[in-house]
C-alpha positions as CSV (number, residue, x, y, z in Angstrom):
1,X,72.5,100.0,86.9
2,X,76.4,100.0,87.2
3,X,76.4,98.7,90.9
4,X,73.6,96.2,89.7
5,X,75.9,94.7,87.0
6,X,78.5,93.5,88.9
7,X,76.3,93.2,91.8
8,X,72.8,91.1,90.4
9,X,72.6,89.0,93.7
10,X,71.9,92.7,95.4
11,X,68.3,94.8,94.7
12,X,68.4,98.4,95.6
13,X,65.2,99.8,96.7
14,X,65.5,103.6,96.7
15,X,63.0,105.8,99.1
16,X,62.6,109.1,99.1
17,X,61.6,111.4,102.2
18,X,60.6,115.0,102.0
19,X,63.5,117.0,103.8
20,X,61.1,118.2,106.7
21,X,61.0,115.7,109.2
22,X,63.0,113.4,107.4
23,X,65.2,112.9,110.9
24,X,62.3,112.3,113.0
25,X,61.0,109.4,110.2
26,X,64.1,107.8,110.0
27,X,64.0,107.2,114.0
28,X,60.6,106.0,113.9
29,X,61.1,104.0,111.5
30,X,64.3,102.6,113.2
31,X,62.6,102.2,116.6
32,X,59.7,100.5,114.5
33,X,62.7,97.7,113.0
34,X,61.5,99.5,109.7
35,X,65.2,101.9,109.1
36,X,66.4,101.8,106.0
37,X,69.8,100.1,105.6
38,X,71.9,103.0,104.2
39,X,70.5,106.6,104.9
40,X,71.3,109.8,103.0
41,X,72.0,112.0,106.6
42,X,73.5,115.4,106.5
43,X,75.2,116.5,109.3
44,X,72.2,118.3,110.9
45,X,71.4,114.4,112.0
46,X,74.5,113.3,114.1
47,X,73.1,114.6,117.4
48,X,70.0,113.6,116.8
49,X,71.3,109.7,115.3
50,X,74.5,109.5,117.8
51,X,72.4,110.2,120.8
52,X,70.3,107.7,120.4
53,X,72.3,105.1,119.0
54,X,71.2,104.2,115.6
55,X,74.2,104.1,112.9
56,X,76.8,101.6,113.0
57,X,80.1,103.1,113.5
58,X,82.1,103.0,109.4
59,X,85.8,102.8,110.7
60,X,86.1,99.3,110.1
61,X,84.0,98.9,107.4
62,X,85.6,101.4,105.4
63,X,89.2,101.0,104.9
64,X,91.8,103.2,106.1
65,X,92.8,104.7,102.7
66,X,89.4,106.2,102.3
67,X,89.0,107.8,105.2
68,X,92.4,109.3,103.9
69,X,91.1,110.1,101.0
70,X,88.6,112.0,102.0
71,X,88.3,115.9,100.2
72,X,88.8,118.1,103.8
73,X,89.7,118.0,107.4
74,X,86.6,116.1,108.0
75,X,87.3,113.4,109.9
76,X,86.6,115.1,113.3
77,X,82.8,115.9,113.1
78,X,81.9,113.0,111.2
79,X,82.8,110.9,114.7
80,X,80.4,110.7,117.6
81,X,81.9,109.7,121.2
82,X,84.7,107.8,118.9
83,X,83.1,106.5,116.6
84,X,83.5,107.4,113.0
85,X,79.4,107.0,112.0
86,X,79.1,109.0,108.3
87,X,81.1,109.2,105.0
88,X,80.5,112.4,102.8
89,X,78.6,111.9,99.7
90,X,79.7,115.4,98.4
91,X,80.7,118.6,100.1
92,X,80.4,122.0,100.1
93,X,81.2,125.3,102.0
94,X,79.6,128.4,101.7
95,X,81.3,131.5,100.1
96,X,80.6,134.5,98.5
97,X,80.6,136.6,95.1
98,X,80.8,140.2,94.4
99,X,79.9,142.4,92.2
100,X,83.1,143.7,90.2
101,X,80.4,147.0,88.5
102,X,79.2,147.9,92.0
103,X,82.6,147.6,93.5
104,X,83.9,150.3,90.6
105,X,81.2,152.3,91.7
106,X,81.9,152.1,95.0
107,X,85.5,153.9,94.7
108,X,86.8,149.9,95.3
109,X,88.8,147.6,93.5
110,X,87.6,145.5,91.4
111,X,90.8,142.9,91.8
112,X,90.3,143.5,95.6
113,X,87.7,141.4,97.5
114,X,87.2,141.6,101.1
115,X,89.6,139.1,102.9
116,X,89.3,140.1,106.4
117,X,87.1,141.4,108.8
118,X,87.8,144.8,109.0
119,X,87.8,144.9,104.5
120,X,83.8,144.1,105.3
121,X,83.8,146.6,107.9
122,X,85.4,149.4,105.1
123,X,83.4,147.9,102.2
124,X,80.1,147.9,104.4
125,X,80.8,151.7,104.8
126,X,81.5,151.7,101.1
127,X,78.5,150.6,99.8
128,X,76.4,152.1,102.6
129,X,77.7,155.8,101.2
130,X,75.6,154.8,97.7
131,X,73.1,153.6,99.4
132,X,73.5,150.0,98.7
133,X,74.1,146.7,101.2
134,X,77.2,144.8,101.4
135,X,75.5,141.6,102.2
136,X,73.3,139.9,104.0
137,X,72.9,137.6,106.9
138,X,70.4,135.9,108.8
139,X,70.5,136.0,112.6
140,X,69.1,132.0,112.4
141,X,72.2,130.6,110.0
142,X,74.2,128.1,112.1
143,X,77.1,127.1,109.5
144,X,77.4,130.0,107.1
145,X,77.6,133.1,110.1
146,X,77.5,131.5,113.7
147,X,80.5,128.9,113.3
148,X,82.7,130.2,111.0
149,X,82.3,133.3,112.6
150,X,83.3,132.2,115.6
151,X,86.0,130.0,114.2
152,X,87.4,133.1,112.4
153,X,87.6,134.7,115.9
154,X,89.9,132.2,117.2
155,X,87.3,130.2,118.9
156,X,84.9,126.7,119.8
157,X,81.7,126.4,120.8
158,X,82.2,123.6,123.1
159,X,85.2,122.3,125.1
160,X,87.2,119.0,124.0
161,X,84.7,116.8,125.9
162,X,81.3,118.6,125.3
163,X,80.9,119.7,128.8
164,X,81.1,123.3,128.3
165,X,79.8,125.7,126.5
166,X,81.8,128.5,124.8
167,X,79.8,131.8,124.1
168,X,81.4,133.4,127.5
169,X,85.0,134.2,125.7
170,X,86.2,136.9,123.9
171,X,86.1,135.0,120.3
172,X,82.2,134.7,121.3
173,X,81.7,138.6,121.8
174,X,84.0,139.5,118.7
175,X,82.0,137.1,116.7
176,X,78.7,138.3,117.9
177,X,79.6,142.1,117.5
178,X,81.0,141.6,114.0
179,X,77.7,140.4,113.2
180,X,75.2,143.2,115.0
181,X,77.7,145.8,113.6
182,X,76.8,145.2,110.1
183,X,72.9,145.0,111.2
184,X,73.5,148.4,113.3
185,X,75.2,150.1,110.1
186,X,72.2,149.0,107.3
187,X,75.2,147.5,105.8
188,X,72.9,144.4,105.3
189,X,69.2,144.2,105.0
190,X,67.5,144.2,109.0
191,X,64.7,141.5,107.7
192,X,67.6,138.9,108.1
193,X,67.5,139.5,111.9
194,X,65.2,136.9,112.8
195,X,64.4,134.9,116.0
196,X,63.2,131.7,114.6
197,X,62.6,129.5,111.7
198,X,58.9,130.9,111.2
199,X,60.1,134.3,111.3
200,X,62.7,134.3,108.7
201,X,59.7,132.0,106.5
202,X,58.1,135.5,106.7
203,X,61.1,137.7,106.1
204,X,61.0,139.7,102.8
205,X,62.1,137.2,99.8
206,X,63.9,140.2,97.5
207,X,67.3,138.9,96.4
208,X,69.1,142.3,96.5
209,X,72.5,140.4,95.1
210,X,70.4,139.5,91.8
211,X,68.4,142.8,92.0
212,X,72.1,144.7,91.7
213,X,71.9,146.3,95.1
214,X,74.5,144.3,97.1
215,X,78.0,144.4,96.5
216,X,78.7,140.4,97.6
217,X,76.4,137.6,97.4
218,X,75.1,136.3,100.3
219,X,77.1,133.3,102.1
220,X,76.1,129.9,99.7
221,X,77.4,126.9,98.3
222,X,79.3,127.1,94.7
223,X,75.7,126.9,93.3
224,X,75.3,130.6,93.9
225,X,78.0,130.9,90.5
226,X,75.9,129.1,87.9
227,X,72.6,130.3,89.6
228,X,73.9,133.9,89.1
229,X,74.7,133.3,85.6
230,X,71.2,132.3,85.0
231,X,69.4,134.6,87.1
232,X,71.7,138.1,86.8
233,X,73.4,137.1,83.8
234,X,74.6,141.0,83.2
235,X,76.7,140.8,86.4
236,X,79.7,140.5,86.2
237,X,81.6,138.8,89.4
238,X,84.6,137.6,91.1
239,X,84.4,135.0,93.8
240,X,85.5,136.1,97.7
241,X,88.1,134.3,99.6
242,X,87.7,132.5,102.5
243,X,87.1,135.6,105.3
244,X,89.9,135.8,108.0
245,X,90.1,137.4,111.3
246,X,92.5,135.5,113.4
247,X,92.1,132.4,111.8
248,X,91.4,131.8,107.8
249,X,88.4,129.2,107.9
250,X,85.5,128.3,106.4
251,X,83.2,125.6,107.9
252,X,82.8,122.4,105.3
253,X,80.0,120.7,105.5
254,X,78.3,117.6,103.6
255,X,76.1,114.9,102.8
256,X,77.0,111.5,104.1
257,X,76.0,108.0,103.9
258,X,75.6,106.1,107.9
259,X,74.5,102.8,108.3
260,X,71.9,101.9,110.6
261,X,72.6,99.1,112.5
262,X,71.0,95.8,113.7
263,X,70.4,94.9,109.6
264,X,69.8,91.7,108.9
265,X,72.5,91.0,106.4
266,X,75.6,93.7,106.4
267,X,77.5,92.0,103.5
268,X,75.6,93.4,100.7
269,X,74.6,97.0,103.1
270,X,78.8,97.5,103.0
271,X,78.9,96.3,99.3
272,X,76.7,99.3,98.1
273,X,78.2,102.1,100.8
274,X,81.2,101.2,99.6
275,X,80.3,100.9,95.9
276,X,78.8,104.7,96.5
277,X,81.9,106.4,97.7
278,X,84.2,104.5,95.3
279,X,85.7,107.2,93.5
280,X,83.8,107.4,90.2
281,X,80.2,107.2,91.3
282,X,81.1,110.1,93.8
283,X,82.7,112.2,90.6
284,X,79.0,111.3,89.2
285,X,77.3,112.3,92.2
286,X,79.6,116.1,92.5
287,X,78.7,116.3,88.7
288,X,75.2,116.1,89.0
289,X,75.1,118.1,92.2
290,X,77.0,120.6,91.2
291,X,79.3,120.2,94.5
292,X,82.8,118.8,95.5
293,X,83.0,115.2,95.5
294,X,83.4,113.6,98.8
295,X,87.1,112.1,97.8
296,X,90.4,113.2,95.9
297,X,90.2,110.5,94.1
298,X,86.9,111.2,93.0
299,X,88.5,114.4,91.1
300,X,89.3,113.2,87.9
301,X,86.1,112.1,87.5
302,X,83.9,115.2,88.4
303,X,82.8,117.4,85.3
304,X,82.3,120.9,86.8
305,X,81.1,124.3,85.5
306,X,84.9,126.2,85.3
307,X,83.1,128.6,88.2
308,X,82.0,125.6,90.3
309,X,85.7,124.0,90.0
310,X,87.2,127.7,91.1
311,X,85.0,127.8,94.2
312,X,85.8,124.8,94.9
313,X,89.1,124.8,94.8
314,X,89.5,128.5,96.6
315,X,87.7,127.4,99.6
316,X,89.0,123.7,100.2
317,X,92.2,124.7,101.2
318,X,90.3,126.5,104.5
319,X,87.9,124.2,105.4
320,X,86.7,122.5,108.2
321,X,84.7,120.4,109.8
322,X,84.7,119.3,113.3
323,X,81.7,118.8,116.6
324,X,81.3,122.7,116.8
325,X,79.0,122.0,113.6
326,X,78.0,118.5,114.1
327,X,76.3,118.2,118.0
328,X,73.8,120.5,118.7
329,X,73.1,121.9,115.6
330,X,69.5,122.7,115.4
331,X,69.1,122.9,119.3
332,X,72.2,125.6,119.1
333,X,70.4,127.7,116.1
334,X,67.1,127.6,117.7
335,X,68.3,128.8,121.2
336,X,70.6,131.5,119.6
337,X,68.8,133.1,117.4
338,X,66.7,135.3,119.7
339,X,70.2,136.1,121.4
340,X,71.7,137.2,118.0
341,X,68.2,139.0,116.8
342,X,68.3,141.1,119.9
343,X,71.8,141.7,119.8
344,X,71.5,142.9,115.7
345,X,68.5,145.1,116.4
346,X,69.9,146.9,119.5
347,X,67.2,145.2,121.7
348,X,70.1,144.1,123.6
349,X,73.9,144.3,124.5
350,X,75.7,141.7,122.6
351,X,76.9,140.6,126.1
352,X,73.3,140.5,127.4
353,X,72.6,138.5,124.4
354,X,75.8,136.7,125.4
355,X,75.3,135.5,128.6
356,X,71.4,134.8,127.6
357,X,72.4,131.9,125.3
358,X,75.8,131.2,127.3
359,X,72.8,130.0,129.9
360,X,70.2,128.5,127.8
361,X,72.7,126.7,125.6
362,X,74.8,125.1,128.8
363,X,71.5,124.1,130.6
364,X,70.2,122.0,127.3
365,X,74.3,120.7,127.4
366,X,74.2,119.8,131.3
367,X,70.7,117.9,130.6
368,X,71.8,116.1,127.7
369,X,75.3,115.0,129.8
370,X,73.2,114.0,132.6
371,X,70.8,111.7,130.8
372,X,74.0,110.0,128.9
373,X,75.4,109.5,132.8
């Protein structure tokens, strides 16, 4: 209603698409002349989108101080072979909470959160002495375990020019070890070692954060503060910090707005984008969403729950985004996960599992480089 105001010469038509499949729709449609003009596209989409050539690169329809603007080192994996193809809508990271009554119980303190990699490693040992888990993880997760992870480790999954991939370096095996060691000690649940998406659809659903028997939460967005308060309102937490091994990092993630190209008028397609990520509608949009706004600027104008706000702000200051996250995401999470299932249950060495997905990953990268040659 606002952007129509000062904008009555311009009708929005709004369609929604059910999240599954929405990627594969919005090609269709595309190849179909049918795309819509301005697409709500996570960053799941941009190897999907930048491979075949669909959005119309932002950085000169967007000015300069926006993309300056924006809340993160971002920049980086929102570009696609140079191009600069989404804005973020809102972002978030994922972090974790933990229990301050089950930490006193533990012998811990409660003022004390795991920061590093060997504090889980204690903790885990902690909380596996009175029989309870320290967290959990899922062997299919891409952003909250496999790339912050291995960013924590001091590595990349790919080189500088996406030729090579990275699981056969020492960052790789730390990251992957860190992870089978809590599955090997029952210092998480083993239903979240899973091969595939249909497998973890089947894993057990019991929350064992809301249930009391996990010292931290699982890795979320700063929705896991307000849904705590509503679901477990007799726990009382503290948030975690941003985990460090040999970097202190946290992989930022987001919603975006891209463009499609080839529209048929781009004047009023660039009025609304850049109506949407004008600073107050994206304090709306973080206020309804519950998640940081996309810009700075948009800070004054996002009314957060106080917990939301804290998370917010404790994580920012780590986070990252660049095309570790952003090409090959759901190709790198399907083709892993077996790897890292195998590798959590014992089935295999972490560097069997290693080199498994070192060669499966890399012969998916060499086909993909070939085709574009």
């Amino acid at each position: 209603e606002k952007f129509n105001a000062d904008n009555p010469d311009i009708t929005v038509n709004v369609e929604i698409l059910p999240w599954g499949g929405r990627r594969e729709a919005m090609l269709t449609a595309y190849a179909g002349g049918e795309a819509p003009d301005i697409a709500y596209v996570n960053i799941d989409t941009m190897s999907l989108f930048g491979t075949n050539g669909v959005l119309m690169p932002l950085q000169d329809m967007i000015p300069q101080e926006v993309w300056d603007d924006m809340s993160g080192n971002l920049t980086d994996g929102l570009t696609w072979e140079g191009d600069r193809l989404m804005y973020p809508a809102f972002i978030y990271f994922y972090g974790r909470l933990y229990n301050k009554g089950l930490f006193a119980e533990c012998g811990l303190d409660v003022d004390a959160p795991p920061a590093t990699w060997d504090d889980m490693r204690t903790y885990g040992a902690a909380a596996a002495a009175k029989e309870y888990f320290l967290t959990n993880l899922s062997t299919i997760a891409w952003d909250t375990e496999m790339i912050s992870s291995l960013w924590q480790a001091g590595g990349r999954l790919f080189n500088e020019d996406f030729t090579k991939v990275q699981l056969d370096t020492e960052a790789a095996f730390d990251s992957w070890s860190f992870e089978a060691d809590m599955f090997k000690n029952n210092w998480v649940p083993r239903e979240g070692a899973v091969g595939s998406e249909a497998e973890a659809g089947g894993a057990t659903a019991t929350d064992y954060w809301i249930t009391g028997k996990q010292l931290l939460s699982h890795a979320d967005t700063a929705l896991i503060t307000t849904n705590t308060k509503t679901q477990a309102p007799e726990i009382d937490f503290g948030l975690s910090p941003t985990l460090q091994h040999k970097r202190q990092v946290v992989l930022t993630t987001g919603a975006c707005w891209g463009v499609f190209k080839d529209r048929p008028a781009i004047d009023p397609v660039a009025k609304w984008l850049l109506w949407l990520i004008g600073p107050e509608p994206q304090g709306f949009y973080g206020s309804v969403t519950n998640n940081i706004p996309g810009r700075l600027a948009a800070m004054s104008y996002w009314e957060a729950d106080e917990t939301i706000r804290a998370f917010g702000e404790l994580h920012l200051p780590y986070g990252e985004l660049n095309g570790d996250a952003t090409h090959f995401w759901q190709e790198g999470k399907v083709i892993c996960a077996p790897y890292r299932q195998a590798a959590a249950l014992g089935l295999s060495s972490v560097e069997e599992a290693l080199a498994g997905a070192q060669a499966e990953f890399q012969a998916e990268l060499d086909d993909y480089n070939a085709k574009q040659s």
